[in-house]
C-alpha positions in Angstrom: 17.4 -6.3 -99.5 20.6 -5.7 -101.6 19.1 -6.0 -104.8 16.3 -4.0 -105.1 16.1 -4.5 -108.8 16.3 -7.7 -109.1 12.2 -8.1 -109.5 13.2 -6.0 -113.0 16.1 -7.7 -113.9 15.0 -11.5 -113.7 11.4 -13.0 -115.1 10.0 -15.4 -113.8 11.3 -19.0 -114.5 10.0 -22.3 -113.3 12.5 -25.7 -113.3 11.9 -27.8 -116.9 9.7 -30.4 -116.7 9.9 -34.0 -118.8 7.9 -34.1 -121.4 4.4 -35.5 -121.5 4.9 -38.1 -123.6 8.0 -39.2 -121.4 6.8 -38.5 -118.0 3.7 -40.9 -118.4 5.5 -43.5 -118.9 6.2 -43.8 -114.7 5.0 -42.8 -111.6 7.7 -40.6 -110.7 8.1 -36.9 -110.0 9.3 -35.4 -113.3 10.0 -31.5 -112.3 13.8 -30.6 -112.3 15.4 -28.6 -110.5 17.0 -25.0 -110.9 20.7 -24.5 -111.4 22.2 -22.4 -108.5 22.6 -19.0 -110.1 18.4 -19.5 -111.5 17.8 -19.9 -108.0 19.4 -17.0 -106.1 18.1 -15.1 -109.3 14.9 -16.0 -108.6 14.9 -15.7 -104.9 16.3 -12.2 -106.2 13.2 -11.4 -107.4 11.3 -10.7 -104.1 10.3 -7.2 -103.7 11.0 -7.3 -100.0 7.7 -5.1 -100.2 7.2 -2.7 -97.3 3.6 -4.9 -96.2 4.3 -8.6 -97.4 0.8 -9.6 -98.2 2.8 -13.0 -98.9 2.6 -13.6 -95.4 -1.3 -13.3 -94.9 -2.0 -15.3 -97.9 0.2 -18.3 -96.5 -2.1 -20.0 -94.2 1.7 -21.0 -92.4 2.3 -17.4 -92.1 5.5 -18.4 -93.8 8.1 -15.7 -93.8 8.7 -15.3 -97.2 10.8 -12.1 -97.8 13.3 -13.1 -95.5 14.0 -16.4 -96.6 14.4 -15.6 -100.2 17.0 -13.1 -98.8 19.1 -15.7 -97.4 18.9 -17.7 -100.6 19.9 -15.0 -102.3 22.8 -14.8 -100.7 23.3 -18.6 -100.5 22.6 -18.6 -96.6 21.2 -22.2 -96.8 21.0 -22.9 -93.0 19.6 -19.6 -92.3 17.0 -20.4 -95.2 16.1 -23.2 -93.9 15.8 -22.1 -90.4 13.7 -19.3 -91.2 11.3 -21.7 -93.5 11.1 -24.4 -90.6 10.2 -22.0 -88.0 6.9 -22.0 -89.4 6.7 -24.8 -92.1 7.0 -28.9 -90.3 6.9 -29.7 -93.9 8.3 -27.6 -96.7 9.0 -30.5 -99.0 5.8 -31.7 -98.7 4.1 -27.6 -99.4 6.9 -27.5 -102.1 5.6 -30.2 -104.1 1.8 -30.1 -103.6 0.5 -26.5 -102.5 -1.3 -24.1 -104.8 0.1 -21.7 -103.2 -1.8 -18.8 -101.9 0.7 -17.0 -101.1 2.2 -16.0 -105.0 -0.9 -14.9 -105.8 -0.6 -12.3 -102.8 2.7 -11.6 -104.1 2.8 -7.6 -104.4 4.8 -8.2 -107.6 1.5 -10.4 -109.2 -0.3 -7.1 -109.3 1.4 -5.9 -112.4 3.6 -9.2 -113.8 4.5 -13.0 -112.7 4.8 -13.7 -108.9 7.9 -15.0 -107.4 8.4 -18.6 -107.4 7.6 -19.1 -103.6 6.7 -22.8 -104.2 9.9 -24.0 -106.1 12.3 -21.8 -103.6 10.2 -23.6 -100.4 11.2 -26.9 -102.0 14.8 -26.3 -103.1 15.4 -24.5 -99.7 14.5 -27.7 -97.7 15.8 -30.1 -100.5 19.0 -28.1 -99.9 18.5 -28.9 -96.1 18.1 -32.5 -96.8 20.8 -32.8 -98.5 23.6 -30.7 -96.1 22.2 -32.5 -92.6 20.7 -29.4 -91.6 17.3 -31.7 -90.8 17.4 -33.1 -87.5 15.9 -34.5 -84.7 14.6 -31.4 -82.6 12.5 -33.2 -79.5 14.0 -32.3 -76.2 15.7 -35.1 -74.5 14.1 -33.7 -70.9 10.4 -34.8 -71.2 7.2 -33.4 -69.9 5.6 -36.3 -68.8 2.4 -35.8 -70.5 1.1 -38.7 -73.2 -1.1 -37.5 -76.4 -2.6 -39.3 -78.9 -2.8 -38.3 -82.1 -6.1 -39.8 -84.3 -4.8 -39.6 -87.8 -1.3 -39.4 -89.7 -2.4 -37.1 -92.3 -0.9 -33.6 -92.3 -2.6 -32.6 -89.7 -2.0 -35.2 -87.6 2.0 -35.4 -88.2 1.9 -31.3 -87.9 0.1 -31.7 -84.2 2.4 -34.9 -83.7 5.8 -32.7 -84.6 4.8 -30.0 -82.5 3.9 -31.6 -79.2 6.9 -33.9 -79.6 9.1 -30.7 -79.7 7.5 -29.4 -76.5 8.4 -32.4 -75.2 5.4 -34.5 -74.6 4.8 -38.5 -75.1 2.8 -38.7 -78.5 1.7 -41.9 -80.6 -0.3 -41.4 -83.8 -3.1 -43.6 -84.5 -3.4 -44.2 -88.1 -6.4 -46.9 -89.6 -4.1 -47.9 -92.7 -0.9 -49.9 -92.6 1.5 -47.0 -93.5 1.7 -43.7 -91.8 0.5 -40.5 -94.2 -2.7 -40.3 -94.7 -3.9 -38.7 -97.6 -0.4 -37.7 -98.3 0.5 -41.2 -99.2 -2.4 -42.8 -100.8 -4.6 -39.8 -102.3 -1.8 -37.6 -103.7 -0.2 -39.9 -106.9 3.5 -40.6 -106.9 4.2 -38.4 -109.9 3.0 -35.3 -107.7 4.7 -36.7 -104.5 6.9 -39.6 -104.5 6.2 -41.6 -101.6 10.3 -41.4 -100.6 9.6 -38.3 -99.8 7.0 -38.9 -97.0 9.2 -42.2 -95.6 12.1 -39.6 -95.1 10.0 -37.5 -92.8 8.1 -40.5 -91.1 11.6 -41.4 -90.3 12.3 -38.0 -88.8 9.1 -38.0 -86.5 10.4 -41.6 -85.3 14.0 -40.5 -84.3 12.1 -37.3 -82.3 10.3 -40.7 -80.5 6.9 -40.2 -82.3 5.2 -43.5 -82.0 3.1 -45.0 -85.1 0.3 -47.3 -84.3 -0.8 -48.4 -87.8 -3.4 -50.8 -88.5 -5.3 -49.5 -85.6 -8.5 -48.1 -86.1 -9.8 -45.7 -83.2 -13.4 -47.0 -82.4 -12.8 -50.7 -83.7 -9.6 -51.8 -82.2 -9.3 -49.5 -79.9 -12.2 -47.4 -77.7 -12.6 -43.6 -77.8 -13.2 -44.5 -73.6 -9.8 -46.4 -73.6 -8.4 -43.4 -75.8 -9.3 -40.5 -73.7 -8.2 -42.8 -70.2 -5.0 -44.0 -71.4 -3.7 -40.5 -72.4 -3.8 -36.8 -71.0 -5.1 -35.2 -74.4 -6.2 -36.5 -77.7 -5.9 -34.7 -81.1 -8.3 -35.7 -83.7 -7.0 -35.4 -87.6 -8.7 -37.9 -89.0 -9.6 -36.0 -92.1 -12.7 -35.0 -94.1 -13.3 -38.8 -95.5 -17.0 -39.4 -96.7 -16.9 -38.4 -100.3 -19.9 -36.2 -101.8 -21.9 -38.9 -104.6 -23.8 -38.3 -106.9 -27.3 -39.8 -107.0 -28.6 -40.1 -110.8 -30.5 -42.7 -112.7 -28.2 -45.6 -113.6 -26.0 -44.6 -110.0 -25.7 -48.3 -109.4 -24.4 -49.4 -112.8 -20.4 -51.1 -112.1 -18.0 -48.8 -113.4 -18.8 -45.7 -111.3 -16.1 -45.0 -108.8 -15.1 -42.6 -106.2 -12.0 -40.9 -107.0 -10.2 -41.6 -103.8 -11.0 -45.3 -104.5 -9.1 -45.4 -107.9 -6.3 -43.0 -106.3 -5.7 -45.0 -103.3 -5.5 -48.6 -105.2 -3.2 -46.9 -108.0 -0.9 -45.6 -105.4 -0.7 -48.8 -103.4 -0.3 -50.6 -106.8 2.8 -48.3 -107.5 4.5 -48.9 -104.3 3.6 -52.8 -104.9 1.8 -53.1 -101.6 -1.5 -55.2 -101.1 -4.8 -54.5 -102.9 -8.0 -55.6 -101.1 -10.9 -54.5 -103.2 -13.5 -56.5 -105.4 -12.2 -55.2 -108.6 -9.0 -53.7 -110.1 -9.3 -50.0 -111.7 -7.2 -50.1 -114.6 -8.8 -48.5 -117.0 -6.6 -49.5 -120.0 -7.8 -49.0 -124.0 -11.7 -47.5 -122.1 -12.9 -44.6 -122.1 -12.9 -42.6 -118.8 -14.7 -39.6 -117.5 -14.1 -37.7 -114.8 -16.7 -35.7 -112.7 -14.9 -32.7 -111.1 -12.7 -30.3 -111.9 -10.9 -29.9 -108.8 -7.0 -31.2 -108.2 -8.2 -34.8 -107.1 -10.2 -34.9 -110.5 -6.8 -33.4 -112.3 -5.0 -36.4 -110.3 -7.4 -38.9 -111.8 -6.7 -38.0 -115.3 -3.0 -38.2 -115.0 -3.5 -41.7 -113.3 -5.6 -42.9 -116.1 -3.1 -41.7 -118.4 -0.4 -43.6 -117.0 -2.9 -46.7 -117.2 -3.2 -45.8 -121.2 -6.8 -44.9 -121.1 -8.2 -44.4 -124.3 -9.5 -41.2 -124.0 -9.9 -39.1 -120.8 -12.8 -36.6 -120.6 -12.9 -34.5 -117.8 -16.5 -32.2 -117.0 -17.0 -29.2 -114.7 -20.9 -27.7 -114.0 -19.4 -24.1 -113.5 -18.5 -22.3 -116.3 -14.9 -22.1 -118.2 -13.2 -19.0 -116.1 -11.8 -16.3 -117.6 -7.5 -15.7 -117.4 -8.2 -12.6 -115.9 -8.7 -11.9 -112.0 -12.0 -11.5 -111.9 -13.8 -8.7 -109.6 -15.0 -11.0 -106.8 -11.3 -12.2 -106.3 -9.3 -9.0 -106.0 -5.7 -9.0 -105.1 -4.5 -10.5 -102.9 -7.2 -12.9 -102.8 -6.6 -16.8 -104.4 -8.2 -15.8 -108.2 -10.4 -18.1 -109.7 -8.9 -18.3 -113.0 -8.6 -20.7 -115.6 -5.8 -23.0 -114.8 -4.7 -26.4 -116.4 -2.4 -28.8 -114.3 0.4 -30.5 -115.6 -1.9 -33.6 -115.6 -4.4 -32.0 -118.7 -0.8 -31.3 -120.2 -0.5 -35.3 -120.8 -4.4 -35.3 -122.4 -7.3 -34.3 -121.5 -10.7 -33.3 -123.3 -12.5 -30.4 -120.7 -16.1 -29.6 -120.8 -16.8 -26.6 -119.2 -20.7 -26.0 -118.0 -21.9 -29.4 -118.6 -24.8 -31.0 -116.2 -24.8 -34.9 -115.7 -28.2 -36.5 -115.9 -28.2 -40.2 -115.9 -25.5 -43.0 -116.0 -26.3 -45.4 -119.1 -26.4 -48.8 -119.8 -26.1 -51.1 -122.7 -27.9 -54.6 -123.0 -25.2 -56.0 -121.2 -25.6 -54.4 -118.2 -22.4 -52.3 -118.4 -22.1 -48.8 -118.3 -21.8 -47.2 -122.0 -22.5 -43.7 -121.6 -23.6 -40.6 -120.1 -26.6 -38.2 -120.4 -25.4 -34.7 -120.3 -26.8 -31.3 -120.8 -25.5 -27.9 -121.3 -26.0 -25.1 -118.9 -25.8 -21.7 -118.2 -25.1 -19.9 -115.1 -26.8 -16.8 -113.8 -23.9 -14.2 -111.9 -24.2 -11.5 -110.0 -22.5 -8.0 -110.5 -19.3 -9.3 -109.6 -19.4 -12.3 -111.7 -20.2 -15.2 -108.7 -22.4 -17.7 -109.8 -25.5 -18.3 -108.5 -27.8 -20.6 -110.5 -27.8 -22.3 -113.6 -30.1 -23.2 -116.1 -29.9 -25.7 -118.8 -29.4 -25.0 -123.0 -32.6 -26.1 -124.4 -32.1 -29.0 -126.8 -28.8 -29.6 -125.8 -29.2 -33.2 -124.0 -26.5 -35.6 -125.5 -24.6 -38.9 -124.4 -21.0 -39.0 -123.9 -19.6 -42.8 -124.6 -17.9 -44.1 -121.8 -17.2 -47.4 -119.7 -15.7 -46.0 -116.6 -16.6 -42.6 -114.7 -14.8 -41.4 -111.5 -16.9 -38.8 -109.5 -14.0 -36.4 -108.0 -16.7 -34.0 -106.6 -15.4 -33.4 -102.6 -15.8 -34.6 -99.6 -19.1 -33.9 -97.4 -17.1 -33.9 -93.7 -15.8 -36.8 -91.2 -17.1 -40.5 -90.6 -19.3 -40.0 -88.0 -19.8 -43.6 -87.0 -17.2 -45.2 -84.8 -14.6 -42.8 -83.1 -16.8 -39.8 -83.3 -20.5 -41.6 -82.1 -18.0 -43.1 -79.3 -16.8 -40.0 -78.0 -19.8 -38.0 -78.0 -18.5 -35.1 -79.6 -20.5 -32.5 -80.8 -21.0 -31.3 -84.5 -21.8 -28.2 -86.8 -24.3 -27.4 -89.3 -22.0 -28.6 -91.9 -21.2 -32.0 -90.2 -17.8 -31.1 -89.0 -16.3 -31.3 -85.2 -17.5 -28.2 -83.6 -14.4 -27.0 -82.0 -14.0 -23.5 -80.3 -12.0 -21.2 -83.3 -8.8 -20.1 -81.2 -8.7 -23.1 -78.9 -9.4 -26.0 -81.1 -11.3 -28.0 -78.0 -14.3 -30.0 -78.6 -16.8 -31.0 -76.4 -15.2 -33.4 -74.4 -12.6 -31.6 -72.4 -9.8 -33.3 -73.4 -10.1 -33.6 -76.6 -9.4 -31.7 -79.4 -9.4 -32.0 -82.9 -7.5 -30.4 -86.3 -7.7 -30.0 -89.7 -10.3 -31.4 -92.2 -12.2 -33.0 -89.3 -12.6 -29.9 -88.0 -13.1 -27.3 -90.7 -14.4 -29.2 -93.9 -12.3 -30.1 -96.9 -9.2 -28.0 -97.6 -5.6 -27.7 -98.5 -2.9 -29.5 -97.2 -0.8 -26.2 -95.9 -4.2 -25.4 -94.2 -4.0 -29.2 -92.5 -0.8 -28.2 -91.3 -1.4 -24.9 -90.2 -4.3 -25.9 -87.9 -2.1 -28.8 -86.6 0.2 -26.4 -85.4 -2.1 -24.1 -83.8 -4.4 -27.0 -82.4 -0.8 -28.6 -80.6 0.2 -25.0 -79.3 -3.6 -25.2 -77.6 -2.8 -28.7 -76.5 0.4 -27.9 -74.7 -1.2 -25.0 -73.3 -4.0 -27.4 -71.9 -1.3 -29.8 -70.2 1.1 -27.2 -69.1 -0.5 -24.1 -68.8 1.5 -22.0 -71.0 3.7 -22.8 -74.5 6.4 -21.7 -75.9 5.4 -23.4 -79.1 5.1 -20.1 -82.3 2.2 -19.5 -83.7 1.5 -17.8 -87.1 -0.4 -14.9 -85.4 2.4 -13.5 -83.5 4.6 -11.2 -84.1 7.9 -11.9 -84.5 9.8 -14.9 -86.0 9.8 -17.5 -82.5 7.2 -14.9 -80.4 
C-alpha cells in the first residue's frame, strides 16, 4: 500500500446523481461517473487492513484491497483481472448490490466505508471500454454437454463457469430474452438493459447456447433433459411470490410487485405485453406493501408513471441510524436506509398492519384498513411480536396496491414434480451444502432455487461454486477458483 494515509486524507465521495425531478422523467440510469483523480483517490482510501473483513462479507470473496491498489495506481488491466477472477459480473454487482462487503469495511467502524460498489463498476466499465473483456472459453473442449435451467444470475454465473472449463452448455430460459430477473424484475433506471445484452453477447462468443422461449417441463421433459445431457444445473430462481390473504384480497387493483415490474420493463424496452390489464398507475393513488428493494423499485416505477401519490408501508418498526447490538460489525446493519427511489417521493409508514382491502359501490378498490402496531424486542433489540395500538384502525385511500412482500421458494409444478427432486422444510431444492447435488444424481441446482430468496452477488456466488461441483462431477477434478480457497486462482 503506498499510501497509507490516504483513508485520512480523502472522505468518502460517491459520483453525482441527476436530480429527482429530472431523472424521473426516463428510464435510464442517472448515476455519473467519477473523474479520474476522485477515483484513484477513492480507491486511495482502502486501509489495506492487516485481516480484510471486506473479503468475508463479499459473498464473491472479492479481493478487495488489492484491486483498489491497482486502481490506485491506474493499473486498469491488473484491476480488472484481479476483480474478474472472482466476479463473472462486476457491472452487474456494481450497479445493483447492497454491498455487504462496505459495511465489513474495517474503516466503517469509526467513519464512511470505501466506495467498493462504485470502484467494482468503474473498474469493469474501464474494462469495457479498453477491450480488456474477452472471450475466455478454451477452444480445446471437454466433451461433456450441461444444461443450464434458468438465465438468471445464477444460471449465466454456472453457464460462464462451465463454459470456461470447457464444457458444452445451453441455457434454458422460459421468457423470450435471456436474464432472468436481471432483465425484467430490476427497472432500467437501476440497470439499463444494454448493460445485460453486452454480456449475453459475451457468453454467446464463449459458445454459450440460449434456448429461450423454452420452458423445462412444458416444451421440453425433465426425462428428455437429464438424457440429452451429462449434468443439469437448476437456477430457475425463487418465483412464487408470498400474498397476502385479507378481506377484500380479490378486489382488481391488487397486484404482485414482480407483475407491475416485469410489464413496466418490457414496456420500456417496447417489447410485447400479454396480460389482461395494463399497470399504469397514472393521476391514482398507489400503495406499496413492503419495504424491501423490490417495493423501493415499485415506487420509482410508479413515479415515472406520474402516480399521484405513492405510499409505501412496512409492519417492522422505523430502524434506528445507528448499528444496532444484534448487527455488530462486520455484520450487514439493519439501519434505516432510503433508496434513491424515496428520493423522487415517497410517503413511509413505519409499523403499520394491513387488515382488509376496501371497496366502494363500484366494486373498485378505494382504500385500505390499517392499524398501528408495536413490536416486542428482545435484549438486543430483534423483534419478536407485535401487537396492535388500540384505537388506531384507519383507512388509507387508494386505487391501486402492489404487495412487494418476498418470495415463498420455487414453482414446484412442472420441472421440479417431473424430476423428482427432493425438498426442504422451507420448500427449496434440498441440495447437499458443499456439493450443490440434488437427489437425482445428475442434477444439481443454484441459487434462489436452492437456498430461498436472496441477493443477486449471492446468485452468483452459488453459481460459481455449484459449476466448480459440476465439473468436478464430469471430470473428476477442476481447476475452476473457488472463494474458499486460499489464494487468488487456488
Amino acid at each position: 500500500m503506498a499510501n497509507p494515509t490516504g483513508f485520512k486524507e480523502f472522505s468518502r465521495e460517491l459520483p453525482s446523481k441527476a436530480a429527482p425531478q429530472e431523472r424521473v422523467a426516463h428510464n435510464r440510469e442517472f448515476v455519473g461517473t467519477y473523474a479520474e483523480d476522485q477515483l484513484t483517490q477513492q480507491a486511495g482510501r482502502c486501509m489495506d487492513c492487516g485481516i480484510p473483513f471486506c473479503h468475508s462479507g463479499c459473498p464473491l470473496g472479492n479481493i478487495i484491497p488489492e484491486f483498489n491498489d491497482a486502481v490506485r495506481e491506474e493499473k486498469w488491466e491488473n484491476a480488472y483481472q484481479i476483480l474478474s477472477a472472482t466476479n463473472n459480473f462486476p457491472e452487474f454487482t456494481g450497479r445493483i448490490c447492497p454491498a455487504p462487503c462496505e459495511a465489513a469495511c474495517v474503516l466503517s467502524i469509526h467513519s464512511s466505508p470505501v466506495a467498493i460498489e462504485e470502484i467494482e463498476k468503474h473498474i469493469i466499465e474501464i474494462a469495457f471500454a479498453k477491450g480488456y473483456v474477452q472471450p475466455t472459453a478454451p477452444v480445446l473442449k471437454s466433451g461433456k454437454t450441461v444444461a443450464v435451467v434458468g438465465s438468471g444470475p445464477a444460471g449465466l454465473a454456472a453457464a460462464a463457469q462451465l463454459a470456461r472449463a470447457g464444457h458444452t452448455v445451453t441455457v434454458f430460459e422460459r421468457d423470450d430474452r435471456p436474464g432472468g430477473l436481471l432483465r425484467y424484475g430490476i427497472p432500467d433506471f437501476k440497470l439499463d438493459k444494454w448493460v445485460i445484452d453486452r454480456r449475453i453477447k459475451l457468453l454467446e462468443d464463449d459458445g454459450i447456447s440460449f434456448r429461450c422461449n423454452t420452458e423445462i417441463g412444458r416444451d421440453v421433459s425433465g426425462t428428455e433433459l437429464t438424457r440429452s445431457f451429462d449434468a443439469v444445473m437448476l437456477a430457475g430462481g425463487a418465483s412464487v411470490p408470498r400474498d397476502l390473504y385479507l378481506p377484500g384480497r380479490e378486489l382488481p387493483g391488487i397486484h404482485f410487485a414482480m407483475d407491475y415490474l416485469t410489464q413496466h420493463n418490457r414496456r420500456v424496452s417496447e417489447l410485447d405485453i400479454e396480460a389482461e390489464e395494463e399497470l399504469i398507475f397514472t393521476d391514482m393513488d398507489v400503495v406499496v406493501i413492503g419495504s424491501g428493494d423490490t417495493g423501493s423499485d415499485c415506487v420509482g416505477t410508479a413515479n415515472r408513471q406520474r402516480a399521484r401519490s405513492v405510499t409505501q408501508f412496512a409492519l417492522m418498526h422505523q430502524p434506528g441510524s445507528e448499528r444496532p447490538a444484534h448487527t455488530p460489525w462486520p455484520q450487514e446493519p439493519h439501519i434505516f436506509r432510503s433508496s434513491t427511489s424515496h428520493e423522487e417521493g415517497c410517503q413511509r409508514y413505519w409499523g403499520i398492519n394491513t387488515k382488509a382491502f376496501l371497496a366502494d359501490e363500484a366494486g373498485q378498490l378505494r382504500a385500505l384498513r390499517v392499524s398501528d402496531v408495536t413490536w416486542e424486542t428482545d435484549v438486543l433489540g430483534r423483534r419478536i411480536r407485535f401487537e396492535e395500538v388500540p384505537d388506531s384502525d384507519r383507512e388509507i385511500p387508494c386505487q391501486r396496491v402492489l404487495l412487494a412482500l418476498g418470495f415463498t421458494g420455487p414453482r414446484v409444478t412442472g420441472l421440479l414434480t417431473e424430476l423428482g427432486v427432493a425438498l426442504d422444510e422451507r420448500g427449496n431444492v434440498r441440495a447437499d451444502e458443499q456439493a450443490y447435488r440434488t437427489s437425482r444424481p445428475n442434477v444439481f441446482v443454484a441459487g434462489d432455487m436452492r437456498r430461498g430468496q436472496s441477493l443477486v452477488v449471492w446468485a452468483i456466488s452459488e453459481g460459481r461454486e455449484a459449476a466448480r461441483e459440476v465439473d468436478v462431477f464430469l471430470m473428476g477434478k477442476t481447476a475452476l477458483p473457488s472463494k474458499n480457497a486460499v489464494g487468488m486462482f487456488a
